[in-house]
DRENBA-601728 format. One line per 5 residues: number of its first residue (from 1); for each residue x, y, z of C-alpha. Coordinates in Angstrom, 3 decimals. Layout:
NUM) X/Y/Z | ...
END
This chain:
1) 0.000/0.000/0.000 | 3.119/2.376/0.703 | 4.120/1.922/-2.544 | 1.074/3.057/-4.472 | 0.507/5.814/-1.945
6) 4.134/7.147/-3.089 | 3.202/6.315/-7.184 | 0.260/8.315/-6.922 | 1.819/11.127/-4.647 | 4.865/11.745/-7.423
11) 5.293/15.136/-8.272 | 5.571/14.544/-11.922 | 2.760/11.835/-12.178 | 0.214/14.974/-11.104 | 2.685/17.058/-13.399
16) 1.633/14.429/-16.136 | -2.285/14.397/-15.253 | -2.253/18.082/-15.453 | -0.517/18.484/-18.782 | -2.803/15.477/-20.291
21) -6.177/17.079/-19.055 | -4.594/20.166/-20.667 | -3.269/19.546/-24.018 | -7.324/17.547/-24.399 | -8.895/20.957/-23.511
26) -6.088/22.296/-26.169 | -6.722/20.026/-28.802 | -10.211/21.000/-28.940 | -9.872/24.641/-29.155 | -7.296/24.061/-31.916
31) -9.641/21.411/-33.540 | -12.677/24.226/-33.192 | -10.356/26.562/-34.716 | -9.249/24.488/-37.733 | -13.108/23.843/-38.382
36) -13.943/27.514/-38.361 | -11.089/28.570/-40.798 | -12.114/25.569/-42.926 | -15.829/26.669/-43.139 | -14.531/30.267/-43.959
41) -11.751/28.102/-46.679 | -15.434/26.904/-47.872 | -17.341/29.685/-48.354 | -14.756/31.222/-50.073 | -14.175/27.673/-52.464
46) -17.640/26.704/-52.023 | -16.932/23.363/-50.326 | -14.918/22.912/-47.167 | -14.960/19.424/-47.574 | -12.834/17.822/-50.435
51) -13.503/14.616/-49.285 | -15.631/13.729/-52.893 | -12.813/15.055/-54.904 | -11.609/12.526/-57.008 | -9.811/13.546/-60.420
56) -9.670/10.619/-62.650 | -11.260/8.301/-60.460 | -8.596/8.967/-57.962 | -10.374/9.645/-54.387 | -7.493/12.214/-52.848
61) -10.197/14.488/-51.304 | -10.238/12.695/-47.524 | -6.150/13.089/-47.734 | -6.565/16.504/-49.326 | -9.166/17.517/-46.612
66) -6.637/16.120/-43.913 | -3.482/18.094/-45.413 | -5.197/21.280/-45.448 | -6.955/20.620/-41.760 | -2.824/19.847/-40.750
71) -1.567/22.858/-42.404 | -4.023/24.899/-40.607 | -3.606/23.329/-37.257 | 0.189/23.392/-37.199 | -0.539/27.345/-38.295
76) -2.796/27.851/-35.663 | -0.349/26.091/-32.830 | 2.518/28.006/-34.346 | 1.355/31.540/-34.820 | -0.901/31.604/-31.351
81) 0.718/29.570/-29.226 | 4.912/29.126/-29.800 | 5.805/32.067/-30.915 | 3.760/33.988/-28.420 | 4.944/31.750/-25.950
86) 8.837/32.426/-27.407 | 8.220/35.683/-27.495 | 7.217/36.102/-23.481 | 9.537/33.395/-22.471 | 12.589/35.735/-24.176
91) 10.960/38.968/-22.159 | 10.250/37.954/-18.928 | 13.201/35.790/-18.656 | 16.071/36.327/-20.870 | 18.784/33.614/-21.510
96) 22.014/34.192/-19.508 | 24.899/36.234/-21.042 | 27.039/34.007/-23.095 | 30.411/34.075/-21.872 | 32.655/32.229/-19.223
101) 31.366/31.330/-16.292 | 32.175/32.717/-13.138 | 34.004/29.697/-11.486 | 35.873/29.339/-14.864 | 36.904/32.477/-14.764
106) 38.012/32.348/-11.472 | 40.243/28.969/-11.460 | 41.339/31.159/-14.618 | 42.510/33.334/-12.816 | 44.281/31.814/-10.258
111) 45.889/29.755/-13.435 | 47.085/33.003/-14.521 | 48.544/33.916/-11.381 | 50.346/30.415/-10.413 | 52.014/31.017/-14.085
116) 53.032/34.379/-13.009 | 54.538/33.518/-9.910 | 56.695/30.623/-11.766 | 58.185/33.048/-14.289 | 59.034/35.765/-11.220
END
């Protein structure tokens, strides 16, 4: 019993639950999105389903419906959620100075002045 009591208390399995329930309530706002821009893709078209295209008896319209639906997802994750998220990330906390670090720089340092006291 201790040892399910300590599974189920782990930080990261709760980390896990929390990020699941999340990227579900995610995927359906992106999904809801994708639909929206597709119905828009149709009224402009005048079908936003391509799923009876078939040229020369080829049936490409389900893949050609799922390619476009992708495009427009990967769009929509890109252009409202990474870049935004990139962008605030950058701002709010900026990536360390690139450089050498400071214990480097010290045992540098007292390199430099070992060396010095050789040559003297």
């Amino acid at each position: 019993m201790t040892g399910f009591k300590n599974f189920i208390l782990r930080d990261n399995l709760v980390e896990l639950a929390v990020a699941f329930v999340m990227a579900t309530a995610f995927a359906a706002v992106v999904t809801a999105t994708a639909a929206v821009i597709m119905d828009i893709i149709g009224k402009v078209v005048g079908q936003p389903d391509f799923s009876t295209y078939a040229p020369s008896g080829i049936s490409i319209g389900a893949w050609l419906t799922a390619v476009v639906s992708f495009v427009i997802m990967a769009a929509i994750v890109y252009f409202l959620i990474v870049k935004p998220y990139t962008a605030a990330k950058d701002r709010f906390f900026p990536a360390e100075e690139s450089g050498t670090p400071a214990d480097v720089a010290l045992l540098e340092e007292i390199r430099d002045l070992l060396k010095a006291q050789r040559t003297v």
